[in-house]
Phi, psi and omega in degrees: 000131187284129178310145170302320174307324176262338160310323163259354154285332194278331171311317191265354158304299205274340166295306160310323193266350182272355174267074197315309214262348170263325167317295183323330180258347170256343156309306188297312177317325194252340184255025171278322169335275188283356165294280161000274176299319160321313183278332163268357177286321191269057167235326156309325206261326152338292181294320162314310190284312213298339180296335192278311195278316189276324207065173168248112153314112156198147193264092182265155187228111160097046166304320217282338168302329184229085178273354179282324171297332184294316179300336209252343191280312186284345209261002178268023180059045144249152184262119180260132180239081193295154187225133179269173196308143176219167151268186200294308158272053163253327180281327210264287175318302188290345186249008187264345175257029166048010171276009156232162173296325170181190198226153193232112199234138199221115185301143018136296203253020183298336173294322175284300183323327216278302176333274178344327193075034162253129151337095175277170181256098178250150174252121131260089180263140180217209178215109185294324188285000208281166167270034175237049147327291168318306185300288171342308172319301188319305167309311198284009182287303180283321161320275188299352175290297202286330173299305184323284182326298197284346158274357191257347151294313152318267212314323166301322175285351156304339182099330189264132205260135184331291196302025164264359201269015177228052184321328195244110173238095172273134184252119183273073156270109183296139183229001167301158164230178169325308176305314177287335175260345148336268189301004164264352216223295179226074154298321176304287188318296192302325159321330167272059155252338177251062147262010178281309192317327185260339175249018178252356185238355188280007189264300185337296191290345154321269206299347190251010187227272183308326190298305210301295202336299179297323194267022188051354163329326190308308216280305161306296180318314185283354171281000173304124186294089175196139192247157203293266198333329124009271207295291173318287213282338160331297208274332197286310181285009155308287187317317229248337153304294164287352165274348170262346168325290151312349130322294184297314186305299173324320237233297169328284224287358174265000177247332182277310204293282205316311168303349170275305187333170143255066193308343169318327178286352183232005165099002185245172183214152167228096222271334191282158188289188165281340194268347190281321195266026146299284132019286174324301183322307184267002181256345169295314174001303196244009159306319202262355179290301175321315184299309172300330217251332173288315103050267149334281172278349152299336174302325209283334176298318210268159205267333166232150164328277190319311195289339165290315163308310162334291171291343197269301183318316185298320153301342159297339210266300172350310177278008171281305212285358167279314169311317154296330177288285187298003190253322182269357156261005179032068209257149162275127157320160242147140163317290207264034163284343164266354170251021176256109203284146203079327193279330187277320156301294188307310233265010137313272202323313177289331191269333190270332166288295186335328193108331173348147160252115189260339179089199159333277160292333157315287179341289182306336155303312178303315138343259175273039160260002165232346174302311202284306167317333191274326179272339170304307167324299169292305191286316159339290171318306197308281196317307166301337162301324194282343169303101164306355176304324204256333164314320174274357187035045150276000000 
């Protein structure tokens, strides 16, 4: 004979699974997310690249004056586009049909200036709304190489050596590795990946609690040889499948995105194993039991369906707010950042994508900071079923 507890999961399962377009929509709901975010990462990595794929284009007016820049311009892979003299809106026009990156214009007297040791004029006009920054970086990059080069040649014709205008030579070692700036870049991001937890099971637990209350359904089932802890755990591991169903789903198909991107083109990685966001997965476990289970006993307190839906929505904003807190204290990971539920997860998840060796006790932490609530919770739910107040929703 089947414990009475699973007579009512499997009853309020298969009652859930026939509202084929709300399954449907919470399915579409959890992998649009990492979809999403797939797409705007390779639309970034797009952008990072394309001056590497595409090349740079710029349109010089008086190239024949400065032939060492033009040398020096082609050998960083830019297509120098000699040009005859134009005005202002003639240059305003040639950058608004986006084939060059900017107009590189050398004044009139740039030879005579240069000769002279005057300070010469060069014009770099570009279009700021336009998506070529990065390309634009590059030019003026090679700008400031030749100007340097051509004061450390004056100095040398002077008897005086470049370095002396370099009192200072700061040497830069980067100690990041891919991974660590992989989880500094979207880190942010990975954090929504466990909201699947509190909102793929909130519809279930409305209807199988506030809903039955109202259609009077309630009233037979509890007329059932099943005593209300029964009944609560029957409907919390409803709930509580499909918020880790949803969970698992999210976290997979984000881990299959991130490992396909080629974050390699930004200088990132994305290093975690199959066993490592397995791992993730199974200590997300009772995030999503909590999520049901609070889930539960707040529908079974409010007095209508609606007034349940109301609360509940407001209740999503709750797993926001430990995260938003330390990302606006900017606070360093910490022990007890694993025992705050949900806060405990995101900062698993971001230290273990770094590559970080966390050991142990983070997991068990993480792990029983939503166990021990979820069951305070559920014995809580139980003790209110047996009240006939909440069968009359007085």
């Amino acid at each position: 004979m089947k414990p009475a507890f699973l007579t009512v999961f499997l009853k309020e399962m298969r009652e859930t699974l026939r509202e084929k377009r709300t399954v449907g929509l919470l399915v579409l709901f959890t992998v649009m997310y990492p979809v999403m975010f797939g797409i705007l990462m390779q639309q970034l990595i797009d952008r990072a690249t394309r001056s590497e794929r595409e090349g740079i284009e710029l349109a010089v007016i008086g190239a024949s004056q400065a032939p060492t820049l033009m040398a020096q311009l082609k050998q960083k892979n830019i297509t120098v586009r000699e040009s005859a003299a134009l005005d202002e809106p003639a240059i305003e026009a040639l950058l608004q049909k986006g084939k060059v990156v900017g107009v590189l214009r050398l004044s009139d007297k740039f030879t005579e200036n240069y000769a002279a040791m005057r300070p010469a004029r060069i014009e770099l006009w570009y279009d700021s709304a336009a998506e070529k920054n990065g390309q634009r970086r590059e030019v003026e990059d090679v700008l400031e190489a030749y100007g340097s080069n051509v004061a450390s040649a004056r100095l040398l014709a002077h008897g005086v050596s470049p370095a002396t205008l370099a009192p200072i030579q700061v040497q830069r070692y980067d100690t990041g590795t891919n991974a660590s700036r992989s989880a500094g870049l979207i880190g942010g991001m990975l954090s929504m990946l466990f909201f699947p937890a509190f909102f793929c099971g909130m519809s279930a637990a409305v209807d199988s609690t506030a809903g039955e209350r109202e259609r009077r359904s309630m009233e037979v089932l509890m007329a059932q040889p099943a005593r209300a802890w029964e009944i609560v755990t029957g409907k919390w591991l409803m709930a509580g499948t499909l918020a880790l169903a949803g969970l698992t789903l999210e976290l997979l198909l984000a881990h299959v995105v991130l490992g396909w991107l080629p974050l390699e083109e930004l200088g990132m990685s994305w290093s975690l194993s199959w066993l490592d966001i397995t791992l993730i997965c199974v200590v997300g476990l009772p995030l999503a039991l909590l999520a049901a289970a609070l889930q539960i006993a707040l529908a079974m307190n409010a007095k209508s369906f609606k007034e349940a839906q109301s609360t509940l929505s407001f209740v999503l904003l709750l797993p926001m707010l430990p995260g938003v807190v330390v990302s606006m204290m900017e606070l360093k990971t910490s022990l007890w950042m694993y025992a705050v539920p949900m806060l405990s997860n995101q900062t698993l998840l971001r230290e273990v994508s770094k590559g970080v060796e966390v050991g142990t006790l983070p997991y068990v932490l993480t792990f029983l900071s939503a166990a021990l609530p979820t069951l305070a919770i559920v014995a809580f739910a139980s003790w209110r079923m047996k009240s006939e107040r909440y069968v009359l929703a007085v």
